[in-house]
DRENMIVEX-792267 format. One record per atom (N, C-alpha, C, CB): residue in one letter; x, y, z. Coordinates in steps of 0.001 Angstrom, whole numbers, padded with zeros to 6 digits, always signed. Glycine has a CB too. Layout:
AXYZ;...
This chain:
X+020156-025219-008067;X+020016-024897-009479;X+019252-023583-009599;X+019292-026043-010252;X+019886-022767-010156;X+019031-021543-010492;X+017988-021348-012289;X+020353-020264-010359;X+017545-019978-011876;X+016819-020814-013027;X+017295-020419-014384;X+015224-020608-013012;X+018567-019416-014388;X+019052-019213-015323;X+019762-020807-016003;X+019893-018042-014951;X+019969-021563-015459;X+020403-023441-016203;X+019822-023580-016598;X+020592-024785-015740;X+018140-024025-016433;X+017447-024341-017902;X+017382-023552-018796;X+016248-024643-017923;X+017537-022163-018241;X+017335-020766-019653;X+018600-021428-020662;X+017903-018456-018958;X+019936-021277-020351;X+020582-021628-021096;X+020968-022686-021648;X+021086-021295-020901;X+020344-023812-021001;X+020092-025431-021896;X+019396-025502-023028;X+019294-026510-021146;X+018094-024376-022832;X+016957-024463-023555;X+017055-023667-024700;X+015866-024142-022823;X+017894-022600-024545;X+018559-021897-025372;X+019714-022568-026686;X+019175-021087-024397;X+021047-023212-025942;X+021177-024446-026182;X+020877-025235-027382;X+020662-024853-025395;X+019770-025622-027224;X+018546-026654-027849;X+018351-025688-028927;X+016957-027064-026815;X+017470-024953-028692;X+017156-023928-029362;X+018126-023492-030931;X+017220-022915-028235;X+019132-023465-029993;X+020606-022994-030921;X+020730-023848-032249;X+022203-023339-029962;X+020752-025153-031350;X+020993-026533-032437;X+019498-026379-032957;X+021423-028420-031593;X+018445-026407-032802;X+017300-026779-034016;X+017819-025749-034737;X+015484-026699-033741;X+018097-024711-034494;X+017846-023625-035698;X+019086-023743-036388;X+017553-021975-035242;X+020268-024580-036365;X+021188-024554-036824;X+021257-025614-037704;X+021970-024420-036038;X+020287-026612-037707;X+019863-027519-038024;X+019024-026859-039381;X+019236-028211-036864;X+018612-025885-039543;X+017485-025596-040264;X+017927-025108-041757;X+016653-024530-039472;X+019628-024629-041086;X+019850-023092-042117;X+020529-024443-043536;X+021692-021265-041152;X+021292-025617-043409;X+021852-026314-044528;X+020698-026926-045226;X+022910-027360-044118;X+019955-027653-044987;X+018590-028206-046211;X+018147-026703-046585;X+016861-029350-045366;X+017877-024951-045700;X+017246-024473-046323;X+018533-023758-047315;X+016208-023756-045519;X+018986-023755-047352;X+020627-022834-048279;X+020478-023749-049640;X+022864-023197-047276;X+020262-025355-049476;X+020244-026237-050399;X+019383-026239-051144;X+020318-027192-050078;X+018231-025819-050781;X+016600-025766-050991;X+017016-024595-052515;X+015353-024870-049161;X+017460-023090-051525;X+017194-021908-052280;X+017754-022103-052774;X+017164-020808-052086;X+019381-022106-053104;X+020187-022166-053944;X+020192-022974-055162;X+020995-022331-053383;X+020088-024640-054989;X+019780-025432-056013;X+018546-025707-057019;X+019971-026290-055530;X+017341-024253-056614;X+016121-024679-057094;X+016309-023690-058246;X+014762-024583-056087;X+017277-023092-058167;X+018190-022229-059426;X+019247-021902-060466;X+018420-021694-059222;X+019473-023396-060358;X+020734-024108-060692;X+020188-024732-062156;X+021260-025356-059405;X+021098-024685-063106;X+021142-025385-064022;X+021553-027013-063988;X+021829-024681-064687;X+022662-026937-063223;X+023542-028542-062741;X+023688-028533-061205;X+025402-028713-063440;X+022585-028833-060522;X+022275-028874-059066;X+023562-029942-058171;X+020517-029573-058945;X+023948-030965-059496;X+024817-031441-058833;X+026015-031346-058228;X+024868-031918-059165;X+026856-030293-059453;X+027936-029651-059397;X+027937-028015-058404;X+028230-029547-060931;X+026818-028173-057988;X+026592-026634-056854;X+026702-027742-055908;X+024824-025357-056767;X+026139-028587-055713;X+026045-029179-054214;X+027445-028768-053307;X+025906-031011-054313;X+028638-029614-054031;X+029683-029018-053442;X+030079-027553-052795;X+030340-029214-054211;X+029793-026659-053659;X+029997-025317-053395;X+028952-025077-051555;X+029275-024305-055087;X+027941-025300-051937;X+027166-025465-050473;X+027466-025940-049283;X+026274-026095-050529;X+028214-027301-049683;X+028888-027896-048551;X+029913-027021-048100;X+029451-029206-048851;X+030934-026785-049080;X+032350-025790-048508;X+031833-024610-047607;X+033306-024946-049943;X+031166-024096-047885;X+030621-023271-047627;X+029977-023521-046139;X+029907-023042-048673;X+029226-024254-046144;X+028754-025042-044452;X+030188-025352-043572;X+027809-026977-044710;X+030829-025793-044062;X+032180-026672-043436;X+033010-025471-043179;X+033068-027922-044591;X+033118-024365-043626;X+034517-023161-043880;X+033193-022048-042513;X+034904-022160-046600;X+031770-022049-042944;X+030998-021329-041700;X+031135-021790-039877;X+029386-021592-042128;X+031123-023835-040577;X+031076-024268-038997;X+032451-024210-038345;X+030524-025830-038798;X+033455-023536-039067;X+034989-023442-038230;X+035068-022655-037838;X+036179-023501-038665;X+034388-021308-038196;X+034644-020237-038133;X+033602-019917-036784;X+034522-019562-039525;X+032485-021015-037069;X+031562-020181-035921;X+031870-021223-034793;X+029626-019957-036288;X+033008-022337-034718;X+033467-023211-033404;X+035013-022315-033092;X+033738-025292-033853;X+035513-021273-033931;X+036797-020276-033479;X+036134-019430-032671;X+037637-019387-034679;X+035334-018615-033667;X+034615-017285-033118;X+034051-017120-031441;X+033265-017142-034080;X+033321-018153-031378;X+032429-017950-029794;X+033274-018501-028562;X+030812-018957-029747;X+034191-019527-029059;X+034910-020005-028131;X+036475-019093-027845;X+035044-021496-028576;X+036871-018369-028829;X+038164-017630-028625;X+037509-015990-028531;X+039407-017948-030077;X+036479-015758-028589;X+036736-014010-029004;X+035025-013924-028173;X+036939-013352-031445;X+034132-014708-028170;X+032964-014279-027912;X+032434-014758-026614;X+032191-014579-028926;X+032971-015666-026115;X+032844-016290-024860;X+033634-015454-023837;X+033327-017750-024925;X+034736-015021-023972;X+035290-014481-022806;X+035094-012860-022594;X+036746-014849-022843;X+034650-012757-023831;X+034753-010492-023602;X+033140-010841-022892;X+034700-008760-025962;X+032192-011136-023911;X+030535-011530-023413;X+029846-012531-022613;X+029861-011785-024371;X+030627-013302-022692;X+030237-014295-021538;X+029029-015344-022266;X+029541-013314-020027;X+028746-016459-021250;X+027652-017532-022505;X+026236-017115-022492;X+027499-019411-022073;X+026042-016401-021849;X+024324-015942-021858;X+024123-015094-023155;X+023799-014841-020367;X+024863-013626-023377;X+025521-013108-024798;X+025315-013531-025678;X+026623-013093-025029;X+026469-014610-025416;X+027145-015438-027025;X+025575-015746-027106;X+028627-017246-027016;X+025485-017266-026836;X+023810-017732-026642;X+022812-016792-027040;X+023396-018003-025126;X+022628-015848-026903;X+021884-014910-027552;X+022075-014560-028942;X+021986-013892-026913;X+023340-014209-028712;X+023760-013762-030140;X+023234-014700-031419;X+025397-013750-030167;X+024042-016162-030921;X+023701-017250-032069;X+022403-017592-032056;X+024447-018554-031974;X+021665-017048-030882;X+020061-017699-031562;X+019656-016722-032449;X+018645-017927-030402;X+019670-015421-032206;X+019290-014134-033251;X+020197-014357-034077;X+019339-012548-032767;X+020827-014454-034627;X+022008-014579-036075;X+021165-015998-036477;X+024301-014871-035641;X+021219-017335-036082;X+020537-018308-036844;X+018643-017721-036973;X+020840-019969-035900;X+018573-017147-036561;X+016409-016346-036810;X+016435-015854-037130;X+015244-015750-036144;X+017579-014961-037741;X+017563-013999-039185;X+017932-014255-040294;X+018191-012994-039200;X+018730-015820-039875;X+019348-016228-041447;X+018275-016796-041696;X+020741-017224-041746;X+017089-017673-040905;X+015777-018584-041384;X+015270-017405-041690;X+014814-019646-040321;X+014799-016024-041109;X+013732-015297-041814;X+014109-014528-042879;X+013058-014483-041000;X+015300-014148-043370;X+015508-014091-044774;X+015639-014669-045661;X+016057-013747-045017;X+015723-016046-045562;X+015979-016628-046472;X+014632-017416-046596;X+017228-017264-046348;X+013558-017114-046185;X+011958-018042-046216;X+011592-017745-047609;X+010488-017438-045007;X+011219-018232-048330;X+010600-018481-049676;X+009227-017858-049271;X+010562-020182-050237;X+008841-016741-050185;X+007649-016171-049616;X+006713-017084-049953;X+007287-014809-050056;X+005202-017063-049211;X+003889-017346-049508;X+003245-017383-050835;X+003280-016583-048882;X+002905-018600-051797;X+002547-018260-053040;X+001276-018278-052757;X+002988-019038-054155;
């Protein structure tokens, strides 16, 4: 085992918490501005569901084979740590 396997398990992991993070916070910002929070909910979901196809096409047909998984893996941890740090509700 080299030690690049746990790098990219841990990475991995990594990937999923932060991917984990971005739908309650999209729900958070978006609906705390809503007149009828109920009737947005939907729009949020499509929106999650039409992102997660696109990002299970993207890495597996176009980003995995030109860059390889260390790359990709990179890529999606910086793309999900910029969507959490823009979208943080500043400090009141």
């Amino acid at each position: 085992m080299t030690i690049t396997e746990p790098v990219i398990f841990l990475s991995t992991i990594l990937a999923g918490l932060l991917s984990s993070v971005i739908f309650p916070l999209a729900n958070h910002l978006y609906l705390s501005k809503q007149a009828e929070p109920e009737r947005k909910t939907g729009y949020i979901y499509s929106a999650d569901l039409i992102g997660a196809s696109i990002g299970a096409i993207l890495p597996s047909l176009i980003f995995l084979p030109i860059f390889g998984v260390w790359y990709t893996l990179v890529f999606i941890v910086l793309m999900n740590l910029s969507v959490i740090i823009l979208f943080q509700k500043p400090a009141q």
